[in-house]
C-alpha positions in Angstrom: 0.0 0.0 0.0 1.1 3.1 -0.8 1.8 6.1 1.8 -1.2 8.5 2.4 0.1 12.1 2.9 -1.4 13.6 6.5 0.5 16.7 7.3 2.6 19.2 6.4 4.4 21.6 8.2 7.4 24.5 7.8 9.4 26.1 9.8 12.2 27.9 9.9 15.4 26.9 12.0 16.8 28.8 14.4 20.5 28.9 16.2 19.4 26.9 19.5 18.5 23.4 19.3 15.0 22.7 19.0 13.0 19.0 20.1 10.4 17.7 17.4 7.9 18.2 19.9 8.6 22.3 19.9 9.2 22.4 16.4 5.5 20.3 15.4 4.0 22.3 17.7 5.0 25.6 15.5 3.9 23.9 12.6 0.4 23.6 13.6 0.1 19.7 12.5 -3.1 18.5 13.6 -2.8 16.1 16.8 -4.3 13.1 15.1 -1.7 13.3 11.7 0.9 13.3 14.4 -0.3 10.3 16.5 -1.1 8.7 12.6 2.1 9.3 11.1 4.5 5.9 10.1 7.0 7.8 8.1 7.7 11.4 7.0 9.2 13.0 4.3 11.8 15.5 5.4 12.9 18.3 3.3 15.7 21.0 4.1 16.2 24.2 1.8 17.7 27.9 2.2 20.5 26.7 4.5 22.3 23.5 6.4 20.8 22.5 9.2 22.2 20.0 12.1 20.1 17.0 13.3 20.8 14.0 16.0 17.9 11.6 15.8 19.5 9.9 19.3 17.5 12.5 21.5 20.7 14.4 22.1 20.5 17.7 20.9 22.7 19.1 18.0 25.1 21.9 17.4 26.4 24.0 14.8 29.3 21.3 14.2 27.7 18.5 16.2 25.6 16.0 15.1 24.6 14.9 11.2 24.9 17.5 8.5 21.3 18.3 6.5 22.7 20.1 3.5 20.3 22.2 1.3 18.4 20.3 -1.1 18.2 17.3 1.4 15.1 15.1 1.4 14.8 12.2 2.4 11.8 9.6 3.7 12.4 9.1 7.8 10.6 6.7 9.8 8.2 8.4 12.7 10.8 7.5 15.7 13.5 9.2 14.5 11.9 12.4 13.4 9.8 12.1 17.1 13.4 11.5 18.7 15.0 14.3 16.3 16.4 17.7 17.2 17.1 20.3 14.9 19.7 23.8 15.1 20.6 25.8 11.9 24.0 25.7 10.6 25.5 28.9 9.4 24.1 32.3 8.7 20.8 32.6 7.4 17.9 30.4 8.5 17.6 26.6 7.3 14.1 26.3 6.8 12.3 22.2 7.2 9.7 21.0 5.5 7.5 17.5 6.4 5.2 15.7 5.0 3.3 13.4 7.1 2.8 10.0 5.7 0.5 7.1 7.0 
């Protein structure tokens, strides 16, 4: 079966390390395409970003370099486990699309 899209969401990065859980929670996803969601597609534009899907929380030269243009398909644990900081000047803004 084929994924269903169930939410999307944007949000622009910022230089402290955010928790998926503050970062949803500015994207206005509804609750129940959160609780619904299997896998997500996760898209990074305008600037790097830093990610550590281990809970830990990222720096500006710790953790997994999100370049721009990135996009990849992530299961729901590791985005729900993910935290998020920009790299470099400007604002790395994510996208996600919720998939069920």
């Amino acid at each position: 079966m084929s994924p269903v899209p169930s939410g999307f969401g944007q949000v622009n990065l910022t230089g402290t390390a955010q928790t998926w859980a503050t970062i949803e929670g500015s994207m206005g996803i509804p609750a129940a395409a959160s609780q619904q969601m299997l896998r997500a597609l996760v898209q990074v534009t305008a600037n790097a970003a830093m990610v550590r899907v281990d809970g830990g929380a990222p720096t500006t030269t710790v953790g997994i370099l999100l370049p721009v243009g990135f996009q990849q398909i992530w299961m729901a644990s590791w985005l729900r486990n993910a935290q998020f900081i920009n790299q470099g000047a400007g604002a790395a803004t994510l996208s996600v699309q919720y998939l069920q």
